[in-house]
PDB file as gemmi writes it, atoms N, CA and C in Angstrom:
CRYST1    1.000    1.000    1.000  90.00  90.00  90.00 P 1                      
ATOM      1  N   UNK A   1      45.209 -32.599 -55.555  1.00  0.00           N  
ATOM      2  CA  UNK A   1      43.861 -32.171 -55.257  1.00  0.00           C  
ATOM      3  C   UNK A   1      43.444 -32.761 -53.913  1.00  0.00           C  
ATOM      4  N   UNK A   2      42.665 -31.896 -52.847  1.00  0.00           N  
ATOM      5  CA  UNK A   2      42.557 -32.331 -51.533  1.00  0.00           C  
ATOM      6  C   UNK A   2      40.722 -33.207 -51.641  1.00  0.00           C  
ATOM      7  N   UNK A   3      41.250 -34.124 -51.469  1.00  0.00           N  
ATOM      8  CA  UNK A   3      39.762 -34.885 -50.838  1.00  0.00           C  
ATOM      9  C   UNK A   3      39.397 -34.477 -49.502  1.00  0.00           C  
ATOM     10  N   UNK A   4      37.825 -34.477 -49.514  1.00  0.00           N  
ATOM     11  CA  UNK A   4      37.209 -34.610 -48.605  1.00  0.00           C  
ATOM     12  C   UNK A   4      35.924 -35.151 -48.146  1.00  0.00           C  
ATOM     13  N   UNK A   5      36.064 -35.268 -46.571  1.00  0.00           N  
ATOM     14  CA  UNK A   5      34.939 -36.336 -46.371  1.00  0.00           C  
ATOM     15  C   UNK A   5      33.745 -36.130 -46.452  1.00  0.00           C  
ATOM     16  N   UNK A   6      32.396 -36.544 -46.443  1.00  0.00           N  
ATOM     17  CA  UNK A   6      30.871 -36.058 -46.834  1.00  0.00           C  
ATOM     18  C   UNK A   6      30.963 -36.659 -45.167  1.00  0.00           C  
ATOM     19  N   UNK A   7      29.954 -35.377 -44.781  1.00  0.00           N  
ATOM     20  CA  UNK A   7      29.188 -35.233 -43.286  1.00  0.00           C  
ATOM     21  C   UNK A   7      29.378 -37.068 -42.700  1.00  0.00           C  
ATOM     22  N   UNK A   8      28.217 -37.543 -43.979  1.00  0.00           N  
ATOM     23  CA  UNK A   8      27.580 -38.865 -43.467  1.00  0.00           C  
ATOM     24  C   UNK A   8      28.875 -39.860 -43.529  1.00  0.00           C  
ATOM     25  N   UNK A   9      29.661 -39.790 -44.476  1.00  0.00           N  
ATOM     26  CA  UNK A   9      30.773 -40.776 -43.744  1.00  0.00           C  
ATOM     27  C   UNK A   9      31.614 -40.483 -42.632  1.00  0.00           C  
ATOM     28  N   UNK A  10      31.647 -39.500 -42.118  1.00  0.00           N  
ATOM     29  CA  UNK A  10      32.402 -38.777 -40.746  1.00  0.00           C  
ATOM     30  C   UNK A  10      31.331 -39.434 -39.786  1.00  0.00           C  
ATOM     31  N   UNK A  11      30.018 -39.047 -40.065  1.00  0.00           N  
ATOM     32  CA  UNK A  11      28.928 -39.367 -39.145  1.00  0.00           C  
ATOM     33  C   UNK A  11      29.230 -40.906 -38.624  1.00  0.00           C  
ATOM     34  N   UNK A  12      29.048 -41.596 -40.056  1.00  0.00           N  
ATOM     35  CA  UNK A  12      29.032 -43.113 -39.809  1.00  0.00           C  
ATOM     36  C   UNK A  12      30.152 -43.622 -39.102  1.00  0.00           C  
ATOM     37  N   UNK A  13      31.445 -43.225 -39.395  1.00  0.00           N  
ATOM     38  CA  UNK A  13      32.894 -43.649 -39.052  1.00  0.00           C  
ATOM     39  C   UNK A  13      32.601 -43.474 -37.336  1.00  0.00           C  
ATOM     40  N   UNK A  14      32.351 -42.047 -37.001  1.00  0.00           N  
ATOM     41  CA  UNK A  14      32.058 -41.894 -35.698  1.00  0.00           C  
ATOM     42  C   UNK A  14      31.078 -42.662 -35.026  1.00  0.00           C  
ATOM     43  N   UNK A  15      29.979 -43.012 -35.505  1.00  0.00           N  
ATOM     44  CA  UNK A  15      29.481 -44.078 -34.705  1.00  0.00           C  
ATOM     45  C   UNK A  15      30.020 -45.525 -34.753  1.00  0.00           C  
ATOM     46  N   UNK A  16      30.650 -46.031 -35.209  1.00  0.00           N  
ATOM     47  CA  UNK A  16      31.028 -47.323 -35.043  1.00  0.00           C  
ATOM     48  C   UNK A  16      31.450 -47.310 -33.440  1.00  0.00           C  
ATOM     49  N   UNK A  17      31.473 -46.202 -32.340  1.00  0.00           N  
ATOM     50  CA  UNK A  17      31.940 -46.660 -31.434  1.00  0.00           C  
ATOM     51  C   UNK A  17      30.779 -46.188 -30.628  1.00  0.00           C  
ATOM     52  N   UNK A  18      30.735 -47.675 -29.801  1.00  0.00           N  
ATOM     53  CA  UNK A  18      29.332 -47.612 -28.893  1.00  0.00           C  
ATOM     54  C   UNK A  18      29.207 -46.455 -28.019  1.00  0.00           C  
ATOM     55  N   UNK A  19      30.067 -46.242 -27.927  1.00  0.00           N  
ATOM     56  CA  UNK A  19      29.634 -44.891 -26.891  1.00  0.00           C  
ATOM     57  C   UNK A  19      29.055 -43.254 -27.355  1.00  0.00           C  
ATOM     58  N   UNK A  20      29.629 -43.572 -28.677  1.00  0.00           N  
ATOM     59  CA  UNK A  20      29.469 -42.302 -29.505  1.00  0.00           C  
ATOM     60  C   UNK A  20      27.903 -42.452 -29.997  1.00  0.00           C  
ATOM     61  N   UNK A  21      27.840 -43.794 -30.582  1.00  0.00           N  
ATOM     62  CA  UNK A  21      26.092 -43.950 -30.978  1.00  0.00           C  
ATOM     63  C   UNK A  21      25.549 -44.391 -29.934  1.00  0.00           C  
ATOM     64  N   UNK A  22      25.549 -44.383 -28.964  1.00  0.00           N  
ATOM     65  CA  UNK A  22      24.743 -44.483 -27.445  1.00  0.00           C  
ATOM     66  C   UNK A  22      24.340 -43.076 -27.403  1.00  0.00           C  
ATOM     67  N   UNK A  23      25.189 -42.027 -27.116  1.00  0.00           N  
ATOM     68  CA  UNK A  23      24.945 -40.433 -26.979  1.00  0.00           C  
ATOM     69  C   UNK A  23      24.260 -40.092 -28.170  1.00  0.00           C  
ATOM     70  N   UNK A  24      24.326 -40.383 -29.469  1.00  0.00           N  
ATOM     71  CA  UNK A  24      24.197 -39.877 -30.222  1.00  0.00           C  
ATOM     72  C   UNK A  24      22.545 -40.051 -30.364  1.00  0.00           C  
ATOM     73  N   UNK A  25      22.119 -41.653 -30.478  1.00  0.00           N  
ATOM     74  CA  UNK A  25      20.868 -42.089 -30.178  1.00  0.00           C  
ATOM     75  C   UNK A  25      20.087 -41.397 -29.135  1.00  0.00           C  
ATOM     76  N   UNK A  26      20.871 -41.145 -27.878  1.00  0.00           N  
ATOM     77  CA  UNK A  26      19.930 -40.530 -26.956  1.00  0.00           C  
ATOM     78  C   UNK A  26      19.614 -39.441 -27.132  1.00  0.00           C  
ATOM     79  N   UNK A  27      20.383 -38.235 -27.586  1.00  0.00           N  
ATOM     80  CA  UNK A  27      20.045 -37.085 -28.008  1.00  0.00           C  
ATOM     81  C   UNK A  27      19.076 -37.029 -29.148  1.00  0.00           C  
ATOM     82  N   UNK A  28      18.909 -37.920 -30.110  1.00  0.00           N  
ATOM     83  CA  UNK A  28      17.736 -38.093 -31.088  1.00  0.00           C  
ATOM     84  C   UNK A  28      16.663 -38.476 -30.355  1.00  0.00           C  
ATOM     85  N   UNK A  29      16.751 -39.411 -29.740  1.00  0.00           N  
ATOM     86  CA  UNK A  29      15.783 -40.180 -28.777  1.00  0.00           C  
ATOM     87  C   UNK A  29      14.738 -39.081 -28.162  1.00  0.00           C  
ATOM     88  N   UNK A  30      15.511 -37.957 -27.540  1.00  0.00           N  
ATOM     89  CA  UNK A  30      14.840 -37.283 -26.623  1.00  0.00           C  
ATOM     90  C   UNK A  30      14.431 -35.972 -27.308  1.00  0.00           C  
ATOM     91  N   UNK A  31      15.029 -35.216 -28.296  1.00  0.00           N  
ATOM     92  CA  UNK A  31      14.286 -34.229 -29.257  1.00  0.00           C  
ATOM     93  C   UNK A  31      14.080 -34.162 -30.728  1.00  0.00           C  
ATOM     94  N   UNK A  32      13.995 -35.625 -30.857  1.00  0.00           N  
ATOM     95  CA  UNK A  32      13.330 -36.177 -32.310  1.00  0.00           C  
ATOM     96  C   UNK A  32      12.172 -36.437 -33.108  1.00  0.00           C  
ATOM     97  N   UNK A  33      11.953 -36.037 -34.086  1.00  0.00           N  
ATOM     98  CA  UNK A  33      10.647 -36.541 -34.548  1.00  0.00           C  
ATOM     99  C   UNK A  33      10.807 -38.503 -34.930  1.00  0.00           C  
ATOM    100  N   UNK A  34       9.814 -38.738 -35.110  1.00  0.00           N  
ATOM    101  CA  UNK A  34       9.890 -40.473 -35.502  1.00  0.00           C  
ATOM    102  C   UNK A  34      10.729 -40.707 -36.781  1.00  0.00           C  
ATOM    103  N   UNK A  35      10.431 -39.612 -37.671  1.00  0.00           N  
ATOM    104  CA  UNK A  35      11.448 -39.798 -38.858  1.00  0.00           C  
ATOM    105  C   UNK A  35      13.092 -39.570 -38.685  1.00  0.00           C  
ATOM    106  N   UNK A  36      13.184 -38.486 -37.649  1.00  0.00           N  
ATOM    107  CA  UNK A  36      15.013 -38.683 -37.277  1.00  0.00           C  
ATOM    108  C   UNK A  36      15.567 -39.552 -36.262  1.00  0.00           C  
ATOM    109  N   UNK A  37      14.353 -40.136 -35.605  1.00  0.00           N  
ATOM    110  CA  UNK A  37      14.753 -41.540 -34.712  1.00  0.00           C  
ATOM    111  C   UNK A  37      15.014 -42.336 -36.020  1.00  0.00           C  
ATOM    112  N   UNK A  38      14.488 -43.010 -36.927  1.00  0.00           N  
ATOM    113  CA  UNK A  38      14.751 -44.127 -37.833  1.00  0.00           C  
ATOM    114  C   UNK A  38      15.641 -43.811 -38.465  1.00  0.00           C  
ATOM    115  N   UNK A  39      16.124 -42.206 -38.736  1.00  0.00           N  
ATOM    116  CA  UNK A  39      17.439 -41.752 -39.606  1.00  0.00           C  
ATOM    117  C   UNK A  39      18.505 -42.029 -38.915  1.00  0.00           C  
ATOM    118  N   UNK A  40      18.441 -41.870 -37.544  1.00  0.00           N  
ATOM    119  CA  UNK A  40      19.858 -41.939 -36.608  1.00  0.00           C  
ATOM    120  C   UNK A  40      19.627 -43.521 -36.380  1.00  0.00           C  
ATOM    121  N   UNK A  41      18.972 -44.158 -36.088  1.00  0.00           N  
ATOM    122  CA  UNK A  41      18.823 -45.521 -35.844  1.00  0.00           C  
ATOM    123  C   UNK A  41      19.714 -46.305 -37.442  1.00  0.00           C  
ATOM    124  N   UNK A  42      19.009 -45.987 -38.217  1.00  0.00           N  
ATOM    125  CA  UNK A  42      19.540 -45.856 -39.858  1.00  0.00           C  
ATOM    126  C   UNK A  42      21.070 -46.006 -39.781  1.00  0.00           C  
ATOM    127  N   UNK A  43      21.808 -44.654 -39.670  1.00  0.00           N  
ATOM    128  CA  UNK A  43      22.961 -44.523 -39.283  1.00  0.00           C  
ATOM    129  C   UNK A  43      23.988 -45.432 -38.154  1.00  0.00           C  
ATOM    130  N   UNK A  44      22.978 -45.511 -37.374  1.00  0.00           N  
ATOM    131  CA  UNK A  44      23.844 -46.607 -36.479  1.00  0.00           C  
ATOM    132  C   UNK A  44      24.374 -47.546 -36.764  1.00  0.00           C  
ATOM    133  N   UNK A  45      22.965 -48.297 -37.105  1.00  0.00           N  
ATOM    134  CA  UNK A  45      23.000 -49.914 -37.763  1.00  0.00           C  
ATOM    135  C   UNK A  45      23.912 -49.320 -39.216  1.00  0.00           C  
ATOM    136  N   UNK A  46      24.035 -48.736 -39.983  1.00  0.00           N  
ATOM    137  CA  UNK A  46      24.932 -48.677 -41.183  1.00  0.00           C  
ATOM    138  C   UNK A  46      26.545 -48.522 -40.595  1.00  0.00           C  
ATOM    139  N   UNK A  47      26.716 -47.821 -39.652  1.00  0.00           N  
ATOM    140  CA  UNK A  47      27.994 -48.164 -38.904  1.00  0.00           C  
ATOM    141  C   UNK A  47      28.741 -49.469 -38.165  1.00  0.00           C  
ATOM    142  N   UNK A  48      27.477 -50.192 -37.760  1.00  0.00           N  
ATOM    143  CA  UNK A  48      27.574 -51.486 -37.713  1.00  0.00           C  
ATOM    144  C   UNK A  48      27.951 -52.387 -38.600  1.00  0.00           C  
ATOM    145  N   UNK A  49      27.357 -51.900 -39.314  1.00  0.00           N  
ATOM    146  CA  UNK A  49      27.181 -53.070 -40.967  1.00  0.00           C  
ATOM    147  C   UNK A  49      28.449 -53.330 -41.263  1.00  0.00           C  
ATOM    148  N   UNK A  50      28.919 -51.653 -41.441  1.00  0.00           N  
ATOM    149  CA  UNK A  50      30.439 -51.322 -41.690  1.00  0.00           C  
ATOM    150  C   UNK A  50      31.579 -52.041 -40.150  1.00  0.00           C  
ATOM    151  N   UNK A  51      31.479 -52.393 -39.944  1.00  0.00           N  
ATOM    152  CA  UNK A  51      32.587 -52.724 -38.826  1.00  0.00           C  
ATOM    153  C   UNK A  51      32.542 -53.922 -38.068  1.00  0.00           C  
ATOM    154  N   UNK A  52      31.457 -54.743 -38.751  1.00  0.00           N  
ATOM    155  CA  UNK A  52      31.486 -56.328 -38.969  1.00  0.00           C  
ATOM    156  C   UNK A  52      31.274 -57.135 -39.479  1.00  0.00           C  
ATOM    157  N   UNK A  53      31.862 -58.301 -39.319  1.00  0.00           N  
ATOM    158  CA  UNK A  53      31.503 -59.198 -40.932  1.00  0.00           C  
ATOM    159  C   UNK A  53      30.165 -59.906 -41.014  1.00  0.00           C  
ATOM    160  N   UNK A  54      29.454 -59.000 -41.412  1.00  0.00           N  
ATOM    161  CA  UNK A  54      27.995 -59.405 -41.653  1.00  0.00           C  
ATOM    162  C   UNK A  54      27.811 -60.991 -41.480  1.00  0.00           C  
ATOM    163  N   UNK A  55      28.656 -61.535 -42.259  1.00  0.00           N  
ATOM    164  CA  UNK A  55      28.563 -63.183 -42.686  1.00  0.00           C  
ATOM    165  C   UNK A  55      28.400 -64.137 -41.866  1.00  0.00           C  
ATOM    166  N   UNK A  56      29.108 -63.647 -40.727  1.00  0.00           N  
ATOM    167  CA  UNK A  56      29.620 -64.262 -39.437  1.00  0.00           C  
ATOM    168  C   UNK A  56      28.754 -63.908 -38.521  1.00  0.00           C  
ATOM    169  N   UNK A  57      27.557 -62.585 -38.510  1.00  0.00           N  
ATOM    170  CA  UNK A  57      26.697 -62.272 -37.677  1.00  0.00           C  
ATOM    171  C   UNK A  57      25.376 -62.976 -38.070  1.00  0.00           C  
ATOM    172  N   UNK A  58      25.270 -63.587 -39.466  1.00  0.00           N  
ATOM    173  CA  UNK A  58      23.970 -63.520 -39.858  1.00  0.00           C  
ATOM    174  C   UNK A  58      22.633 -63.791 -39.010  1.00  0.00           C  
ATOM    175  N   UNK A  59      21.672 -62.768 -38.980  1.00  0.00           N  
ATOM    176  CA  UNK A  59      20.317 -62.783 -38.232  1.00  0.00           C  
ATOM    177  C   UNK A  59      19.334 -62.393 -38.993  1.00  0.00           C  
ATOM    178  N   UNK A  60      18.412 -63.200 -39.435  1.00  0.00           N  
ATOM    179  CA  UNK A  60      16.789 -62.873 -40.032  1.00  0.00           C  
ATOM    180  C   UNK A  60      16.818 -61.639 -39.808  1.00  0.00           C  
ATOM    181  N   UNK A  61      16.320 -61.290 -38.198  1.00  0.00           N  
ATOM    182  CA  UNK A  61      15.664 -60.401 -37.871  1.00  0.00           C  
ATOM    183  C   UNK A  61      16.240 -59.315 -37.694  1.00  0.00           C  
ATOM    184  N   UNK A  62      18.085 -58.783 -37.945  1.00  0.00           N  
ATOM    185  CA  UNK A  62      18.736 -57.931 -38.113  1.00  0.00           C  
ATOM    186  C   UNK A  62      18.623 -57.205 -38.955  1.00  0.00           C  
ATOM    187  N   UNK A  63      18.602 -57.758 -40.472  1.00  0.00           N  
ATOM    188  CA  UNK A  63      18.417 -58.035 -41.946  1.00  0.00           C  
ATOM    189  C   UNK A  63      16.845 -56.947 -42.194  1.00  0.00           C  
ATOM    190  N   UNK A  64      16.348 -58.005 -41.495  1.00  0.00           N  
ATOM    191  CA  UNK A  64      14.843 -57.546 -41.658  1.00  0.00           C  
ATOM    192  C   UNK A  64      14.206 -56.116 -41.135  1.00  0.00           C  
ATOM    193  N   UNK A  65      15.428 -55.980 -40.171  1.00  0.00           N  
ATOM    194  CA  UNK A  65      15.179 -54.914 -39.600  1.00  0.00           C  
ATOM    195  C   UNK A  65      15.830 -53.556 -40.013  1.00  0.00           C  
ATOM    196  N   UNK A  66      17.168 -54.129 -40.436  1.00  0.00           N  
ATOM    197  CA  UNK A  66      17.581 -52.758 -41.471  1.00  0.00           C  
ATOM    198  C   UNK A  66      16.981 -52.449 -42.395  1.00  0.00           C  
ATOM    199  N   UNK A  67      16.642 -53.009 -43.233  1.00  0.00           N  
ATOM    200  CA  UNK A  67      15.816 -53.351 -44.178  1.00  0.00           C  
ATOM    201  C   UNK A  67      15.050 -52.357 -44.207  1.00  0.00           C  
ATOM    202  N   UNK A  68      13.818 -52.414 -42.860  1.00  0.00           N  
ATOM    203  CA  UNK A  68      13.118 -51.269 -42.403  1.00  0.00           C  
ATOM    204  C   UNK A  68      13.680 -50.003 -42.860  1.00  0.00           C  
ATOM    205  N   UNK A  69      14.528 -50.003 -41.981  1.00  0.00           N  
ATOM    206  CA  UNK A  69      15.156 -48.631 -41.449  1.00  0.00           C  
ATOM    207  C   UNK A  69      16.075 -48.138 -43.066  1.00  0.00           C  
ATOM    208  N   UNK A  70      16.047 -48.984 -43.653  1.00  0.00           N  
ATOM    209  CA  UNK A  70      16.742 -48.446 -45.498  1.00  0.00           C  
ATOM    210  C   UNK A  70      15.513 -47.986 -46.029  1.00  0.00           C  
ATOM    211  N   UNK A  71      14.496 -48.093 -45.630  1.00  0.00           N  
ATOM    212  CA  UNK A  71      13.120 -47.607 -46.442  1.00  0.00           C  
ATOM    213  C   UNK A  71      12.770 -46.295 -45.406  1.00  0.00           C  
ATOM    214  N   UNK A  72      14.052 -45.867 -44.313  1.00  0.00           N  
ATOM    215  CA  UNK A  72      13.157 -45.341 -43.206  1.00  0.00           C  
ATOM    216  C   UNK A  72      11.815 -45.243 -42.941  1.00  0.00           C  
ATOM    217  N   UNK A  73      11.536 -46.171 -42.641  1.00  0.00           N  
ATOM    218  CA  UNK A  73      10.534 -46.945 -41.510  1.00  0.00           C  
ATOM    219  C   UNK A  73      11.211 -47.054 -40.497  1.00  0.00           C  
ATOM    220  N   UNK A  74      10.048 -46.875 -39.170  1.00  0.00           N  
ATOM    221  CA  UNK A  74      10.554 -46.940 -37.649  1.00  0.00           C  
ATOM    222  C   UNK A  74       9.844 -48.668 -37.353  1.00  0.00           C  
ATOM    223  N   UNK A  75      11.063 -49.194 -37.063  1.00  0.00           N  
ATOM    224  CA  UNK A  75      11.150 -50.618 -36.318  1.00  0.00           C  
ATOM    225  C   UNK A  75       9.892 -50.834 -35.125  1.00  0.00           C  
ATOM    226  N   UNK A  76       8.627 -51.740 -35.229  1.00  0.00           N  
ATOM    227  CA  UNK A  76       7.898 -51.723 -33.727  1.00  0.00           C  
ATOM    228  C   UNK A  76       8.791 -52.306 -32.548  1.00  0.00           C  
ATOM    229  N   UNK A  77       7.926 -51.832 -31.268  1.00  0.00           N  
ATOM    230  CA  UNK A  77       9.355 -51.683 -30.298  1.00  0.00           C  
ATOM    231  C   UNK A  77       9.715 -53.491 -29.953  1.00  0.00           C  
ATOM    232  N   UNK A  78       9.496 -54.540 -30.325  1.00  0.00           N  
ATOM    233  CA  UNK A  78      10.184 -55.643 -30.227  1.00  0.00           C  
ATOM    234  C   UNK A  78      11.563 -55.461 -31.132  1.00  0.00           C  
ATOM    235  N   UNK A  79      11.372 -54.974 -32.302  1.00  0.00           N  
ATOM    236  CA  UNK A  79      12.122 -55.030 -33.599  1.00  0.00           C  
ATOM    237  C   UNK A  79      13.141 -53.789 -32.564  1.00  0.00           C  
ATOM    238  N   UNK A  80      12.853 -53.007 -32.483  1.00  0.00           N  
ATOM    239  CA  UNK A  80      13.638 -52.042 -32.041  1.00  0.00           C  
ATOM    240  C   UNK A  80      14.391 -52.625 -30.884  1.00  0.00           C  
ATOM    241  N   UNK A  81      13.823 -52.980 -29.743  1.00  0.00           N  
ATOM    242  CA  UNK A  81      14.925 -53.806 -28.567  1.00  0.00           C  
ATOM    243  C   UNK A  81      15.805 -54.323 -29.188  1.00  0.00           C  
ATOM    244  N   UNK A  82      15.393 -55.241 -30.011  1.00  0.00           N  
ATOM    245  CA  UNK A  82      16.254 -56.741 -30.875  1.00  0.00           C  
ATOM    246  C   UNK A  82      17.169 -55.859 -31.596  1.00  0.00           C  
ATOM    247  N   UNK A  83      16.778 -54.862 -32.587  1.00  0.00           N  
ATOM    248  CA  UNK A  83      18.196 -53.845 -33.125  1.00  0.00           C  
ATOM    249  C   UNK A  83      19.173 -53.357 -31.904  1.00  0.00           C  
ATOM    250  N   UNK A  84      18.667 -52.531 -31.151  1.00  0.00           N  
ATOM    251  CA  UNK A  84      19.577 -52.169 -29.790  1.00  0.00           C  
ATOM    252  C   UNK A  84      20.381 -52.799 -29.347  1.00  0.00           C  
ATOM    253  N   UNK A  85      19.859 -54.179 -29.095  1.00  0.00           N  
ATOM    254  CA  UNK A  85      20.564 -55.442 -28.784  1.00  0.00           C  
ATOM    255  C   UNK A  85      22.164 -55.991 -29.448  1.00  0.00           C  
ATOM    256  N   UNK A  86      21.207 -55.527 -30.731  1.00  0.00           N  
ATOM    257  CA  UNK A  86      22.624 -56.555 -31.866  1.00  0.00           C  
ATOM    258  C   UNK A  86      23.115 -55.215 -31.906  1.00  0.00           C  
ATOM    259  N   UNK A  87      23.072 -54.016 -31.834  1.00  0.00           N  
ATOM    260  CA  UNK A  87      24.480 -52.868 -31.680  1.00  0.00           C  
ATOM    261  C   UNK A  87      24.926 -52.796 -30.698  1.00  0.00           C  
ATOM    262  N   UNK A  88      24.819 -53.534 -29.323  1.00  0.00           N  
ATOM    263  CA  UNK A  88      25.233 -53.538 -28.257  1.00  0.00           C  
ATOM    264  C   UNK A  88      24.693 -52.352 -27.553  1.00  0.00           C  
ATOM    265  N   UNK A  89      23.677 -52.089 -27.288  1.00  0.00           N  
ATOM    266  CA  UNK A  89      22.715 -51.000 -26.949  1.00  0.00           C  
ATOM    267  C   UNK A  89      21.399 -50.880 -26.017  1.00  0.00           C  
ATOM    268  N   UNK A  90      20.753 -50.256 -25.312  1.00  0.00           N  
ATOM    269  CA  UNK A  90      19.841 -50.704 -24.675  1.00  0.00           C  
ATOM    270  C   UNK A  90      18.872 -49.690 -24.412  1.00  0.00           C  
ATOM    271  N   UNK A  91      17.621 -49.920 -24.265  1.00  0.00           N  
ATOM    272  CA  UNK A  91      16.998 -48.536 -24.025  1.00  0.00           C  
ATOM    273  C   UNK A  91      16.797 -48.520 -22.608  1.00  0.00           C  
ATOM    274  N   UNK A  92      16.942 -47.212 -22.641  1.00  0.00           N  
ATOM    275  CA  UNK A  92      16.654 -46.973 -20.941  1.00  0.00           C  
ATOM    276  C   UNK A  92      15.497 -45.672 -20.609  1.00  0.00           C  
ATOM    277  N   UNK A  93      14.781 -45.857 -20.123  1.00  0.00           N  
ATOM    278  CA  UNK A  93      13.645 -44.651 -19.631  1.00  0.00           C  
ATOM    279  C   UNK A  93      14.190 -43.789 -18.078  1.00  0.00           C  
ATOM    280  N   UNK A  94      13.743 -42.175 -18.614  1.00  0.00           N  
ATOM    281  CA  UNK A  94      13.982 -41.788 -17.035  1.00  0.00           C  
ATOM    282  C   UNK A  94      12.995 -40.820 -17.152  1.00  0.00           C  
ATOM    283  N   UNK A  95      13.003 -39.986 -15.658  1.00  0.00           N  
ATOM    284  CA  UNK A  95      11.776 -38.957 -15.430  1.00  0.00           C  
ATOM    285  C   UNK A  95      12.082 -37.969 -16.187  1.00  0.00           C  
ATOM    286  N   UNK A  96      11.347 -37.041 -16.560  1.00  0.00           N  
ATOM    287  CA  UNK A  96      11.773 -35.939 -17.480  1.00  0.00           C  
ATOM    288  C   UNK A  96      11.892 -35.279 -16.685  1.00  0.00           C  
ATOM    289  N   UNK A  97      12.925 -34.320 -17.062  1.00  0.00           N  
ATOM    290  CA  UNK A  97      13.081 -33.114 -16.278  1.00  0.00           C  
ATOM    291  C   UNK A  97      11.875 -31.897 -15.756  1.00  0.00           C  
ATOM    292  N   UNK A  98      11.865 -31.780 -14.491  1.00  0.00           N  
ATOM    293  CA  UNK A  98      10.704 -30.543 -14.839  1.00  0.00           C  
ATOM    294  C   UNK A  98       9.332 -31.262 -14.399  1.00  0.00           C  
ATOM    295  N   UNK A  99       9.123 -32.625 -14.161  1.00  0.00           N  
ATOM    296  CA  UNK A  99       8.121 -33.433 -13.946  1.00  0.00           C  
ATOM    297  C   UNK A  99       8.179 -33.634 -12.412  1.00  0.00           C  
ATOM    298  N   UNK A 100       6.752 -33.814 -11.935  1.00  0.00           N  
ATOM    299  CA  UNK A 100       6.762 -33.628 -10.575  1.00  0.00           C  
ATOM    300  C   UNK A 100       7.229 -35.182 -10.538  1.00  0.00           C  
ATOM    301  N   UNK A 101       7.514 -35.933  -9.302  1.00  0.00           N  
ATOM    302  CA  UNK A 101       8.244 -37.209  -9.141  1.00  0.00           C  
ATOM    303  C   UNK A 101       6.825 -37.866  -8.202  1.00  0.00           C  
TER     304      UNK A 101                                                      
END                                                                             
């Protein structure tokens, strides 16, 4: 009998690599509502979770902050830098397209 994978563990597996949840974040980032920012944020940090030894990372405010994001709740933006941070991540702002300069 053939197994197969569910979306969200393909999803998750694929983000464990920063570059993939960098793009992936930004594209939520930029045509998301607040509830699929905290879902993809969600996802990130759960790819994280998965691909280090928690034990060895331990942070209050990591914890506290997934935490959030397991109730999807959106992180305020200190909490949010500090998540970015511990996925190796960063936010960055630019002009929108289409905007006079």
């Amino acid at each position: 009998m053939k197994t197969s994978k569910s979306y969200h563990s393909y999803l998750v597996e694929s983000l464990k690599d920063k570059e993939e949840a960098a793009a992936y974040l930004d594209a939520v980032f930029e045509d998301g509502s607040p509830e699929e920012v905290a879902l993809a944020l969600k996802n990130v940090a759960e790819a994280r979770r998965q691909s280090v030894d928690t034990s060895q990372t331990s942070n209050a405010d990591w914890e506290k902050c997934y935490h959030l994001l397991e109730q999807s709740k959106m992180p305020a933006l200190p909490m949010l830098l500090m998540l970015l941070s511990e996925l190796g991540l960063k936010l960055t702002v630019t002009v929108k397209q289409g905007q006079p300069t």
